[in-house]
C-alpha positions as CSV (number, residue, x, y, z in Angstrom):
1,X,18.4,-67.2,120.5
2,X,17.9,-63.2,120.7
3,X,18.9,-62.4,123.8
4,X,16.8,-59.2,125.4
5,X,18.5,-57.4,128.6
6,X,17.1,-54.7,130.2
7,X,19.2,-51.7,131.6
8,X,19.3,-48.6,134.1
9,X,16.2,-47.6,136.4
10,X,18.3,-49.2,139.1
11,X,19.1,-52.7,137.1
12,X,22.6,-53.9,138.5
13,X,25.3,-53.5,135.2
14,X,25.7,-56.8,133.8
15,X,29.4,-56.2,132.7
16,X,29.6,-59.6,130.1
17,X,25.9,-59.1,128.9
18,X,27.2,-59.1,125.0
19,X,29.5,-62.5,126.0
20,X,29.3,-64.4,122.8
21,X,27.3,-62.1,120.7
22,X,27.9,-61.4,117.1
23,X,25.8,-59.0,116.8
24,X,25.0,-56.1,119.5
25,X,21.6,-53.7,118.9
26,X,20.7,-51.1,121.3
27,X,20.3,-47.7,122.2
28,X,23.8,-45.4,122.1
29,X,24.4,-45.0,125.5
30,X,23.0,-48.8,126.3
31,X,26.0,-49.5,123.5
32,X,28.7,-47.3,125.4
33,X,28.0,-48.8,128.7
34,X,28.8,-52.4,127.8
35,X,32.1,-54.4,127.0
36,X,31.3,-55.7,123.4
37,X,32.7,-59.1,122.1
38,X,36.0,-58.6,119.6
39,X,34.4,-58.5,116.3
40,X,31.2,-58.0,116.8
41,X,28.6,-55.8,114.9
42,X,27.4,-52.5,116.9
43,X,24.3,-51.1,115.9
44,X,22.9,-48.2,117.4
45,X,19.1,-48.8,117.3
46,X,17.4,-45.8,115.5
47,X,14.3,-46.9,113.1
48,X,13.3,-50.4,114.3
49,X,12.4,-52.0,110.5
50,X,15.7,-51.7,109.6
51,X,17.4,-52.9,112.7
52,X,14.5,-56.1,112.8
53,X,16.1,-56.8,108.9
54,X,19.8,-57.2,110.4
55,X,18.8,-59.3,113.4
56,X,17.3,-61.2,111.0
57,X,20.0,-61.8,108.5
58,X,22.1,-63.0,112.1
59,X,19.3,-65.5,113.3
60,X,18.9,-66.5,109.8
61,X,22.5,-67.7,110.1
62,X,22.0,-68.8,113.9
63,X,24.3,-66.0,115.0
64,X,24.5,-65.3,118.3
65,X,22.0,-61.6,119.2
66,X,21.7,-59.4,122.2
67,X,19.5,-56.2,121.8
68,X,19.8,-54.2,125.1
69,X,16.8,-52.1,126.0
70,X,15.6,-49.7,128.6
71,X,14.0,-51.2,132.2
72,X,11.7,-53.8,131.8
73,X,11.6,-54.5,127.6
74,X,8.5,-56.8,127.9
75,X,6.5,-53.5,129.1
76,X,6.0,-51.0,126.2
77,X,9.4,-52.3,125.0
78,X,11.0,-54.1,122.3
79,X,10.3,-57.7,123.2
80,X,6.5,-57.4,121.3
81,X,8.3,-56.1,118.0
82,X,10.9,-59.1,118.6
83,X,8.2,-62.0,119.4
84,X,5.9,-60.7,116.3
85,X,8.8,-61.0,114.3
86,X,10.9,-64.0,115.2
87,X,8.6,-65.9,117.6
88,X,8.8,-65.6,121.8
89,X,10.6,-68.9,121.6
90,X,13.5,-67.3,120.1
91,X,13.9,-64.6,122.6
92,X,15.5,-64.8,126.0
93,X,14.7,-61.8,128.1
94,X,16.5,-61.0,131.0
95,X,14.0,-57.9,132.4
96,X,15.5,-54.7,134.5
97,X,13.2,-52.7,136.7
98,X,11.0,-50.2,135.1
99,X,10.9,-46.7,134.6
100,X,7.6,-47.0,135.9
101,X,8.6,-49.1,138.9
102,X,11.6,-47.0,139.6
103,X,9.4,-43.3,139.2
104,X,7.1,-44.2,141.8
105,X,9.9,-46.7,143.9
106,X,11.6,-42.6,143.9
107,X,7.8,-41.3,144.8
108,X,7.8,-43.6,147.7
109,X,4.0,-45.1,146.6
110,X,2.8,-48.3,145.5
111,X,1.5,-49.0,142.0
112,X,-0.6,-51.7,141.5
113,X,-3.4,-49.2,141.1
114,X,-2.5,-46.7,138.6
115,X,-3.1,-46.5,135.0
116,X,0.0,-47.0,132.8
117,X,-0.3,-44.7,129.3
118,X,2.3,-44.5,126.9
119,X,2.8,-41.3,125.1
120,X,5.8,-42.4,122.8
121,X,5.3,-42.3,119.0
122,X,0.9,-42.0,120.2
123,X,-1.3,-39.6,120.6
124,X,-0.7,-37.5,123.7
125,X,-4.6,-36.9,124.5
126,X,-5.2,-40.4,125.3
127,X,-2.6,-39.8,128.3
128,X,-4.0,-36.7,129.2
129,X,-7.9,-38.0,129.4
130,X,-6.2,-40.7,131.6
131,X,-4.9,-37.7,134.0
132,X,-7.7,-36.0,134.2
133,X,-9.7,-39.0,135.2
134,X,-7.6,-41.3,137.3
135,X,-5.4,-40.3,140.5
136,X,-2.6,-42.3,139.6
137,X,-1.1,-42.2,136.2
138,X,2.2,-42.8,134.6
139,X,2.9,-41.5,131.3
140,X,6.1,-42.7,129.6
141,X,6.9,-39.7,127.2
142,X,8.3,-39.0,123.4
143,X,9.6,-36.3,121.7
144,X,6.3,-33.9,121.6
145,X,4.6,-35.7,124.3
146,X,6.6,-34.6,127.5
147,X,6.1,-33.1,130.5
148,X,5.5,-29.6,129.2
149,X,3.2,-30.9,126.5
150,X,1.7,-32.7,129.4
151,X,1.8,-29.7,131.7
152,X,-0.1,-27.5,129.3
153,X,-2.6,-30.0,128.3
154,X,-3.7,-30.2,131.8
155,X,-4.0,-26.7,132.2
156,X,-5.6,-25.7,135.7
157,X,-6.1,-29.3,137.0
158,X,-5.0,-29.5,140.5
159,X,-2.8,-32.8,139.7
160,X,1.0,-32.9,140.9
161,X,3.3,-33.7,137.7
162,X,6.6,-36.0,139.5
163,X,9.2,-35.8,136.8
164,X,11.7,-38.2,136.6
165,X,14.9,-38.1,134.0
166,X,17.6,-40.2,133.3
167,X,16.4,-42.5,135.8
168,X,19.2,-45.4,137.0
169,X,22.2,-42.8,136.1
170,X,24.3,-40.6,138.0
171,X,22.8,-37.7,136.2
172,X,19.2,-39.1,138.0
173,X,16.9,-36.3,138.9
174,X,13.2,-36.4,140.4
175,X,10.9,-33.4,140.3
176,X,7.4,-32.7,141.9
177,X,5.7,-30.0,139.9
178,X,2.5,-28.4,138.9
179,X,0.7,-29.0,135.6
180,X,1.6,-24.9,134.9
181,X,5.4,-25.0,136.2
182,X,5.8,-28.3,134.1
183,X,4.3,-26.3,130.7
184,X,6.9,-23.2,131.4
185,X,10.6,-25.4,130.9
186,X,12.6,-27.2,128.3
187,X,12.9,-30.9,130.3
188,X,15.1,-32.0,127.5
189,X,15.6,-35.5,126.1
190,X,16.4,-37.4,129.5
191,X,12.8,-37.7,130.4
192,X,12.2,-41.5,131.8
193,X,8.3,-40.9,132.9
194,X,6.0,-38.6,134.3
195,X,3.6,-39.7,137.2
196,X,0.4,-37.7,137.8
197,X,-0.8,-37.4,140.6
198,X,-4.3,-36.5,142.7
199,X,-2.5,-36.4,145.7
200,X,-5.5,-36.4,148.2
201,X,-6.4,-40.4,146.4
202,X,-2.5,-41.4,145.4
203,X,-2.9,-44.2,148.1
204,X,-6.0,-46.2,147.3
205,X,-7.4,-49.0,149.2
206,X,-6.0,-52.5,148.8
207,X,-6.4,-53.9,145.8
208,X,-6.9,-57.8,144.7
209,X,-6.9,-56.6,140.7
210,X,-4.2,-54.2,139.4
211,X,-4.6,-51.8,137.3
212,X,-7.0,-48.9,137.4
213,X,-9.9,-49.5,139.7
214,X,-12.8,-51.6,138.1
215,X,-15.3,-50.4,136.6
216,X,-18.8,-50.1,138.2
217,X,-20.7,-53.2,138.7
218,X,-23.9,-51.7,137.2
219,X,-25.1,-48.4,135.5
220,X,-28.3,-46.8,134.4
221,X,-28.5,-45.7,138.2
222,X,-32.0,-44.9,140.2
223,X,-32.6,-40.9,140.2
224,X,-32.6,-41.6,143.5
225,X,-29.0,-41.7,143.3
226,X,-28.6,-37.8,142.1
227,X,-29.4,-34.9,143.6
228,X,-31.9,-33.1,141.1
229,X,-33.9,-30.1,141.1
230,X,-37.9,-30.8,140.2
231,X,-37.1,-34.3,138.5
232,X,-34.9,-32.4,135.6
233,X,-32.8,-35.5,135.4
234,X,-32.2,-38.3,132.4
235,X,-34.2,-41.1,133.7
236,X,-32.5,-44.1,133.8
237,X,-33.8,-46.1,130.8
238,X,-32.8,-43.3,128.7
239,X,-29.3,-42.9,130.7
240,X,-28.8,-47.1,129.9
241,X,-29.1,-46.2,126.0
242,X,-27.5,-43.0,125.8
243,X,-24.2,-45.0,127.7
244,X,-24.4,-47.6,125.5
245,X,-24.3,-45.4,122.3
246,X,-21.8,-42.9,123.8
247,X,-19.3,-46.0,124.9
248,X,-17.3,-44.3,127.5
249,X,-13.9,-45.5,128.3
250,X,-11.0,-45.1,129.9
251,X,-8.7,-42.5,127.6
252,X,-11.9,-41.0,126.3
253,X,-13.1,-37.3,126.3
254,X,-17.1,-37.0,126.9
255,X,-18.9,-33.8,127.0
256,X,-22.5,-34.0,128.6
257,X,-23.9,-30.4,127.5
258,X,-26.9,-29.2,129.2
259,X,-25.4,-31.5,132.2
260,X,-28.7,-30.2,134.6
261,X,-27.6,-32.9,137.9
262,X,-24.8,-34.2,136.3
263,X,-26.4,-37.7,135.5
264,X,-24.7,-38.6,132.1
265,X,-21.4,-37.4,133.4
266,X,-21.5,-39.0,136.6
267,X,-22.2,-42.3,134.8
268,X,-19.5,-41.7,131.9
269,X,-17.1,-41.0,134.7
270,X,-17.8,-44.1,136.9
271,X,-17.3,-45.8,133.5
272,X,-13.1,-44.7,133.1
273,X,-14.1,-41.5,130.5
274,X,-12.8,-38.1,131.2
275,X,-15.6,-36.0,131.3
276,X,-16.5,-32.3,130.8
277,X,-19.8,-30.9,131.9
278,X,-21.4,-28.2,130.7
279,X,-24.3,-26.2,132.4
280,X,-25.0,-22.6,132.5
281,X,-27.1,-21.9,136.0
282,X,-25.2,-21.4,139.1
283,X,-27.3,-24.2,141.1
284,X,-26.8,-26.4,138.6
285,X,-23.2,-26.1,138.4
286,X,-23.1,-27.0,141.9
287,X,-25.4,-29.9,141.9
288,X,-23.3,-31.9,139.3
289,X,-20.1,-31.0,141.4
290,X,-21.9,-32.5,144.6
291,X,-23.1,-35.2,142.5
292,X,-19.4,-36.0,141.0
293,X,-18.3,-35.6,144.8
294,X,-20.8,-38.3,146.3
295,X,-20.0,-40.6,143.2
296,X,-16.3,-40.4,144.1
297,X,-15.4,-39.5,140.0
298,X,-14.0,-36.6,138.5
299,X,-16.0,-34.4,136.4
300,X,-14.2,-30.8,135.2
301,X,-17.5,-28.4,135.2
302,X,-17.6,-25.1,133.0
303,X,-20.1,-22.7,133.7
304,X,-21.5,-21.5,130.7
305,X,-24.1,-21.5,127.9
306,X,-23.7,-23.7,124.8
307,X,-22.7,-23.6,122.1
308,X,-20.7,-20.5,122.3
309,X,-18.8,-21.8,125.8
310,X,-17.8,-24.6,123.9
311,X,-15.4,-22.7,121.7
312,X,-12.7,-23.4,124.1
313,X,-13.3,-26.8,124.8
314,X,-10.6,-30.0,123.6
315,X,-12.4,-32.1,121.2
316,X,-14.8,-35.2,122.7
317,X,-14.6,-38.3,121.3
318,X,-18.7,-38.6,122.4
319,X,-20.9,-35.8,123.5
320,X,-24.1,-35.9,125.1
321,X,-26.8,-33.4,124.6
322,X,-29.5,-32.6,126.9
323,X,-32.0,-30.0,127.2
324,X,-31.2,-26.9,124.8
325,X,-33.9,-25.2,124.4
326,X,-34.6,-23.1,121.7
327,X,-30.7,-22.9,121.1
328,X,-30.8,-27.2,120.4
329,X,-30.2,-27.0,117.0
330,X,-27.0,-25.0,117.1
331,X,-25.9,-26.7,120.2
332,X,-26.1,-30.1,118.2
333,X,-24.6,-28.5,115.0
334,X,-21.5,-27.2,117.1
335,X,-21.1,-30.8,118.8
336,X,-21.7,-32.7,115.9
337,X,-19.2,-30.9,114.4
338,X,-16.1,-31.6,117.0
339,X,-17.2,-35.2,118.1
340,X,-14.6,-37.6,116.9
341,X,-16.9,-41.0,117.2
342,X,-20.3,-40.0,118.5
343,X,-23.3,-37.6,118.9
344,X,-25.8,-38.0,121.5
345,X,-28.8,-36.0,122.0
346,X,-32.5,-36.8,123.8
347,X,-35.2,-34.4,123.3
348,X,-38.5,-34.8,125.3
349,X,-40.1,-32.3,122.5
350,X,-41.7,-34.0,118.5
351,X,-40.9,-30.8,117.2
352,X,-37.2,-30.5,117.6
353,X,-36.4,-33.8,116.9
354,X,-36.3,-33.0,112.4
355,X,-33.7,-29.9,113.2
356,X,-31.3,-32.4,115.6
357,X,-31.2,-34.7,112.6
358,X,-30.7,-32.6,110.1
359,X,-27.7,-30.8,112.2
360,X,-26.4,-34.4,113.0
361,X,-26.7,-35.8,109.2
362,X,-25.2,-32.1,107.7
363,X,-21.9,-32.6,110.1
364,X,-21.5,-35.6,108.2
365,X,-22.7,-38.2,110.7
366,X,-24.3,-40.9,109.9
367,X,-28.0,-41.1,112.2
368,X,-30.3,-43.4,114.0
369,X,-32.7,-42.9,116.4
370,X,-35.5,-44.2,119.1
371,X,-38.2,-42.9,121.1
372,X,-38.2,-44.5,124.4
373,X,-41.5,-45.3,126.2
374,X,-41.6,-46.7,129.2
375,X,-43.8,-48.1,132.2
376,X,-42.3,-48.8,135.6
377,X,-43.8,-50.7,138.1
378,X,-45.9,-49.0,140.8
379,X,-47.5,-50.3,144.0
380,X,-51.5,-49.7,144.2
381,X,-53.4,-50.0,148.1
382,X,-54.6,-53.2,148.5
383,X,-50.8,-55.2,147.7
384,X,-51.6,-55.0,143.7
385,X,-49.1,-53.0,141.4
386,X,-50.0,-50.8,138.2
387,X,-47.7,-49.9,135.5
388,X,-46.9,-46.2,135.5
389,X,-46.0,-44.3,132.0
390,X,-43.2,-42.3,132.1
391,X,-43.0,-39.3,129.2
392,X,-41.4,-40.7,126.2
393,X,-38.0,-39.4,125.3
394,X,-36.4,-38.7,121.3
395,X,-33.0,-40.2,121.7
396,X,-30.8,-39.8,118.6
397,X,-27.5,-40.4,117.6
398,X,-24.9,-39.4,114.8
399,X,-22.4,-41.8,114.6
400,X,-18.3,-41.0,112.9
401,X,-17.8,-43.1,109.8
402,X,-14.6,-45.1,110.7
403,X,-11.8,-45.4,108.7
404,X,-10.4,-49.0,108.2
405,X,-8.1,-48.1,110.8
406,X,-9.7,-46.9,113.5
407,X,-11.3,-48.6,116.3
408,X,-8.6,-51.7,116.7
409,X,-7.2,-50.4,119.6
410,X,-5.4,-47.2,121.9
């Protein structure tokens, strides 16, 4: 058997946790705070393939292996590069408490709602879409994904940053701080996790699944639903579509440019995505916030005209174009151009529809398209119903190539 303890965040010391072991694996300090076994191997744990090709030399022999790990090693831990690699049946885990558990344990709030993102050895904008889009996340960080990086990726979102290093130790310290203040210091290495925070939500109702809250239990919503000006909305057969090509989920970055009420957004958000809306009248602006507001989602708004306002945006993985005007080829060009998976765009208007594609095909996408006609029911006097025609939309879309790699997982 390998057996897997975890340590610190609170875990009571187990003072003969390496009884009987040959061979001990584990983190430095992990090795300096335990009473080792005369004659048996240390090894401090640094690059995991090599340390996976002792253990396995000892369990080859049926040598006697306890790996000590940080909190709870089932969760983001070791015990999934053990069980791939020797089997679960070989491993006898003996779990601590989490940093995670301990962090907000420290923040004095529950977490069986918050969204749990780790930033180790990954891609930190994954975490950071999660922050921007849920009011409870924990981020466990790496080296070049900590709270500064964190802090600056955030920016100006009104989020409270709790720091907490060296959790479990005497050296223990818990920090509440803004995104900004969290950008301007050196945290060092002893950085457990980082918990963001919308403080006004951090306590959500009660909950019977855990995890973030689930996702809507339909989309493609009535206009009814928004607040639009003069029926300048996506209609909701175009909206069910443009969703289903854009994908939205949670850790993603959508753009919905030309936003008008806020629709796409709203419906993106609802759906997990981090969302950025652009629109560049001061009405509309408003209407998408009210819209975000009475949908209970986040949406960041940026007043300004595309494409040049998009300069100094963080790349989407989908965008959503709408409207555009004269401007709609350039608008497309620049979004085609700075979408990682997908393009979206709906034009109401024949003529625009050759200078989307071409600007979606030259960004190297690869393109398919619809036009959407619909007829809705409509009631007629006399308790009889008509169908009524709604305008028929151009809805195309330029989709990333993938490598092999991509799309297996976050």
């Amino acid at each position: 058997m390998i057996t897997v303890v975890g340590m610190g965040a609170g875990t009571p010391p187990f003072e003969d946790v390496a009884a009987g072991a040959e061979l001990v694996v584990g983190g430095r300090r992990h090795l300096d705070a335990v009473r080792l076994p005369e004659g048996a191997e240390r090894l401090v744990l640094g690059a995991l393939a090599p340390a996976l090709d002792t253990v396995a030399e000892y369990v080859a022999e049926r040598r006697p292996v306890v790996v000590l790990a940080s909190g709870d090693p089932g969760f983001f831990g070791i015990v999934r590069a053990l069980a791939e690699r020797f089997g679960p049946e070989r491993l006898d885990v003996r779990p601590g408490v989490s940093s995670v558990a301990a962090a907000f344990a420290r923040a004095g709030l529950p977490w069986d709602d918050a969204v749990v993102a780790s930033a180790h050895g990954r891609d930190l904008r994954t975490a950071v879409h999660l922050c921007r889009s849920h009011p409870k996340v924990a981020v466990l960080t790496g080296p070049g994904a900590g709270p500064a990086e964190l802090g600056a990726a955030l920016g100006d979102d009104p989020r409270v940053l709790v720091v907490a290093s060296a959790l479990g130790s005497a050296e223990e310290r818990v920090e509440r701080v803004t995104p900004a203040e969290a950008a301007a210091r050196d945290w060092g290495t002893a950085v457990s996790v980082v918990l963001c925070l919308d403080e006004a939500r951090a306590l959500g109702p009660v909950r019977t699944v855990a995890g973030p809250r689930p996702g809507p239990a339909g989309w493609a919503l009535e206009e009814a639903e928004f607040a639009h000006r003069d029926s300048m909305i996506t209609k909701f057969e175009v909206r069910a579509l443009a969703l289903a090509r854009l994908g939205p989920r949670p850790g993603d970055l959508v753009w919905d440019v030309g936003a008008g009420s806020g629709s796409v957004a709203v419906e993106c958000a609802r759906l997990g995505a981090a969302v950025t809306a652009v629109e560049k009248t001061p009405d509309g602006v408003e209407r998408v916030r009210a819209n975000a507001a009475a949908h209970d989602v986040d949406v960041r708004v940026v007043h300004g005209a595309a494409p040049a306002v998009l300069s100094g945006l963080d790349d989407p993985d989908a965008v959503f174009v709408g409207g555009g005007g004269r401007e709609l080829p350039a608008i497309v060009a620049a979004c085609a151009r700075r979408a990682r998976r997908i393009a979206v765009v709906a034009m109401a208007a024949l003529d625009r529809v050759p200078a989307a594609r071409a600007a979606l095909l030259d960004a190297g996408l690869e393109c398919d398209g619809v036009l959407l006609q619909s007829s809705r029911l409509a009631p007629l006097p006399g308790d009889v119903t008509r169908l009524a025609a709604t305008n028929p939309v151009f809805l195309l879309w330029g989709t990333r190539p993938r490598t092999r790699t991509e799309g297996v997982g976050q």
